[in-house]
C-alpha positions as CSV (number, residue, x, y, z in Angstrom):
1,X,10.8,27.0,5.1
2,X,8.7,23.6,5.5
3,X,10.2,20.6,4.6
4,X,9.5,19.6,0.5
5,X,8.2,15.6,0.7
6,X,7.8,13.2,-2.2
7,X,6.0,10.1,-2.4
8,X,8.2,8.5,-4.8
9,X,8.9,5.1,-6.8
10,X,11.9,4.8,-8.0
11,X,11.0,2.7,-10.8
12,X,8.6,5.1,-12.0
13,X,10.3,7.6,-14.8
14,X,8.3,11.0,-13.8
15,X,8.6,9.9,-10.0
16,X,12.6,9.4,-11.4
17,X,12.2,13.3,-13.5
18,X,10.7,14.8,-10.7
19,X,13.3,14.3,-8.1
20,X,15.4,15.4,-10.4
21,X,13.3,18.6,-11.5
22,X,13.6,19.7,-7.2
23,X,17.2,18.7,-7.2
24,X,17.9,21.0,-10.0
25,X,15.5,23.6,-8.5
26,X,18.3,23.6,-5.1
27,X,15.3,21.4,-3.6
28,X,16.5,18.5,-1.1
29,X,13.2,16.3,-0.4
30,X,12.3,14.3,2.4
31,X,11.7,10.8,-0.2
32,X,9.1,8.6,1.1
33,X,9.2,5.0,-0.9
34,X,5.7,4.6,-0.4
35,X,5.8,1.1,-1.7
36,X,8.0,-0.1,0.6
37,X,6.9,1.5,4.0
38,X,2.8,2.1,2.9
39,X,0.3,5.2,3.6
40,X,-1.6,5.7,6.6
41,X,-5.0,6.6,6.7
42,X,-4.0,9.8,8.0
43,X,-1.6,10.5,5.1
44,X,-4.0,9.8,2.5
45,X,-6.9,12.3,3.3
46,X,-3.6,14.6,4.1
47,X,-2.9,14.6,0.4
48,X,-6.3,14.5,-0.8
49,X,-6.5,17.9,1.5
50,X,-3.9,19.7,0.3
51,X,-4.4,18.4,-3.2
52,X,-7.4,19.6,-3.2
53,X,-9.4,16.5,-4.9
54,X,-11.2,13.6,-4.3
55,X,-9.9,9.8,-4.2
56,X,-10.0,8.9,-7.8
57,X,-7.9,11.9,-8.8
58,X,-5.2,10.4,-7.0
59,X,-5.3,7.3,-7.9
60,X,-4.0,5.1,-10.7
61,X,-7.1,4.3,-12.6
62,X,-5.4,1.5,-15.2
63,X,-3.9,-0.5,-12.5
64,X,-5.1,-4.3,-12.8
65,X,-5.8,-3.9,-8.6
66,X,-7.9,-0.9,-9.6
67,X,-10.1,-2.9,-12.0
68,X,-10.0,-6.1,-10.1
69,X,-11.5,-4.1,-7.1
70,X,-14.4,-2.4,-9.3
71,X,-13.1,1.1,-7.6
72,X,-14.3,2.6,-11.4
73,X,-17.8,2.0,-9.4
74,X,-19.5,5.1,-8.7
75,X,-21.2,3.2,-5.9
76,X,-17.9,2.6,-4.2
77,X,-17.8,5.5,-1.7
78,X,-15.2,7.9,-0.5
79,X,-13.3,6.3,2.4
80,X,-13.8,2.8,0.9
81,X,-11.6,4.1,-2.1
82,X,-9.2,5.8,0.8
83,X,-8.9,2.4,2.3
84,X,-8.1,1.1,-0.8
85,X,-5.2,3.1,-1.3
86,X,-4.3,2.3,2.2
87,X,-4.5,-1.5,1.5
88,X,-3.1,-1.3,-1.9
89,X,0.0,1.8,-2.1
90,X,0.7,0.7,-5.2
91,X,-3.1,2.7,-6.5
92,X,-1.6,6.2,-5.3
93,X,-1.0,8.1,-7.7
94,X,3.0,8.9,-8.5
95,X,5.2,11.6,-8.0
96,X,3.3,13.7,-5.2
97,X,5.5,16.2,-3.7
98,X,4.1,18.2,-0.7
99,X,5.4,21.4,0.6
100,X,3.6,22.7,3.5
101,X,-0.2,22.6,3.1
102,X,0.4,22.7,-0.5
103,X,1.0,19.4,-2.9
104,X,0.8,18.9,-6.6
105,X,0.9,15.5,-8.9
106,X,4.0,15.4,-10.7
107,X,2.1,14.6,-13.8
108,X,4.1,16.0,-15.5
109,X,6.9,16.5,-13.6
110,X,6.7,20.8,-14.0
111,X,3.4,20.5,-12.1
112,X,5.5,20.5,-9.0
113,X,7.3,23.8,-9.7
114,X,4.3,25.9,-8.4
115,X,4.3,24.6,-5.1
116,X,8.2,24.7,-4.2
């Protein structure tokens, strides 16, 4: 069995009711406080893969950094929105969990339950 991993804030209620939607599911993630330690390159178009979207469906859309960056632009392209989420964590979208080549938003929180 792959190791479950969520990209969790702690101050964020459905990051908070996810974690404990896997706990009570017997699920034991690998927690990844993306806020503190960041996203790679690599890790972003790693979740957009196994999400199965593009950028801006990962991304908080009402952030003040999303606006003040004029990411809502249709001319902004792909990898400059991946960058941006690489230069500003706080745009990913929150919970993700990832199991395998799998992930789902935990928006809300049961979303989650088909991939574990």
């Amino acid at each position: 069995m792959s190791q479950i991993t969520i990209f969790h804030n702690p101050r964020c209620s459905k990051s908070r009711q996810t974690l404990q939607l896997l706990n009570e599911n017997s699920v034991e993630p690998e927690i990844v406080e993306y806020l503190k330690v960041g996203v790679s390159q690599e890790t972003v178009e790693s979740l957009l893969s196994k999400l199965g979207v593009e950028p801006r469906a990962m991304m908080r859309t009402k952030e003040a950094e999303y606006k003040e960056q004029n990411l809502g632009d249709d001319s902004v392209s792909r990898d400059a929105l991946v960058k941006a989420i690489v230069a500003t964590p706080k745009l990913l979208e929150r919970p993700i969990v990832v199991n395998g080549n799998k992930a789902a938003i935990g928006r809300p929180p049961e979303n989650v339950l088909d991939i574990i």
